[in-house]
C-alpha positions as CSV (number, residue, x, y, z in Angstrom):
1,X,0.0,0.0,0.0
2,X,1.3,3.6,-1.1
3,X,1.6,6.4,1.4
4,X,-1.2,8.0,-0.8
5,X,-3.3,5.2,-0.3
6,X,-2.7,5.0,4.1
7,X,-3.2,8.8,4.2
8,X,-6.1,8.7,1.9
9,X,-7.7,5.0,1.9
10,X,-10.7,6.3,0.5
11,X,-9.7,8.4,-2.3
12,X,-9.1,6.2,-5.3
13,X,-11.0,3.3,-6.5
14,X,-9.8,-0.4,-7.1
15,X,-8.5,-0.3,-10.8
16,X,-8.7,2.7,-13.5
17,X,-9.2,2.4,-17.4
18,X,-7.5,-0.6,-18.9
19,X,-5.7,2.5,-21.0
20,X,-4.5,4.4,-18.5
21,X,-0.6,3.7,-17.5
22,X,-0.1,1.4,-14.4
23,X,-0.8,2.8,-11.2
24,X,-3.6,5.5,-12.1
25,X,-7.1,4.8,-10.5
26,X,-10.5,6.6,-11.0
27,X,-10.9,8.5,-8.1
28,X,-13.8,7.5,-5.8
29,X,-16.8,9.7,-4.6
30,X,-15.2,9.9,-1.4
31,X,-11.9,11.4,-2.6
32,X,-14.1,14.1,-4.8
33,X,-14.3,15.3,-1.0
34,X,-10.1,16.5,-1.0
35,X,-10.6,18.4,-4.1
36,X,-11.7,22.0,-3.5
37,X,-11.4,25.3,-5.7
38,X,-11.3,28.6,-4.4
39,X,-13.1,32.4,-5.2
40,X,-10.8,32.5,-7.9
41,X,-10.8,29.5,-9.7
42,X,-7.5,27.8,-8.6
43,X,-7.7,24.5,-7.6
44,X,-6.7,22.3,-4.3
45,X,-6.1,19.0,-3.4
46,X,-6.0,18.9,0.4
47,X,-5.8,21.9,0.9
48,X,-2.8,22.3,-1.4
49,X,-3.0,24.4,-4.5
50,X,-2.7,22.3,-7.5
51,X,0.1,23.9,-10.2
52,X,-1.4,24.5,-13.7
53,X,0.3,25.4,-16.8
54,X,-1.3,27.3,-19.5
55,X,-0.4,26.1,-23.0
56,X,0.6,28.4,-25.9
57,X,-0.3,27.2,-29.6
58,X,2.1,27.9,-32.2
59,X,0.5,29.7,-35.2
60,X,-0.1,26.5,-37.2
61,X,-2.4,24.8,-35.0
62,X,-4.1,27.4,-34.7
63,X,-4.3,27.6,-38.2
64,X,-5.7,24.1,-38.3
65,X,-7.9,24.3,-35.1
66,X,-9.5,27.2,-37.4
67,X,-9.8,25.6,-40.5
68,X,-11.8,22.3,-38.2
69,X,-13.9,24.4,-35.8
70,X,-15.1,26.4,-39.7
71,X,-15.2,22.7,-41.0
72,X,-17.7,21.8,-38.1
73,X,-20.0,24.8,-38.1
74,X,-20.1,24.7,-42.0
75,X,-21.5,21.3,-42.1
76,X,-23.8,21.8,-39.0
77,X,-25.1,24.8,-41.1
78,X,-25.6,22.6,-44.3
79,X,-27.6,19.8,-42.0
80,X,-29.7,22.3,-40.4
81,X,-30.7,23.3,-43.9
82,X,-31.0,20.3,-45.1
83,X,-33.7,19.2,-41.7
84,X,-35.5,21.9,-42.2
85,X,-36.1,20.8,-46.0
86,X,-34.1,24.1,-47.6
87,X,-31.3,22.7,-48.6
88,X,-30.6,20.1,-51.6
């Protein structure tokens, strides 16, 4: 048994996904109750802010994250259209 697992016996359940590397569990309903956030959004595990890193896109995914999301709303257009009987 870890020392995660004696200080918190509660907190993770018995297995995780089969896709998931060894070691990482789902955490259980009673371990939702060490995870807290505070009035301005950061988050806590035990009272200990968690560290979170922003990520920066480079300008060709961007690019291509553009060219999908246009993709998507283009062909949602076309179906509503197409539901509603005025498209071809």
């Amino acid at each position: 048994m870890s020392d995660f697992d004696e200080r918190y016996p509660h907190a993770r359940t018995k297995q995780g996904k089969p896709h998931w590397p060894p070691g990482v569990r789902s955490i259980s309903q009673d371990g939702l109750d060490w995870i807290g956030v505070d009035d301005d959004g950061h988050l806590y595990w035990d009272g200990q802010r968690l560290a979170v890193q922003k990520i920066t896109l480079t300008t060709g995914q961007v690019a291509i994250a553009w060219i999908g999301v246009s993709a998507a709303v283009t062909v949602a257009a076309v179906e509503l259209l197409r539901f509603f009987g005025m498209g071809a």
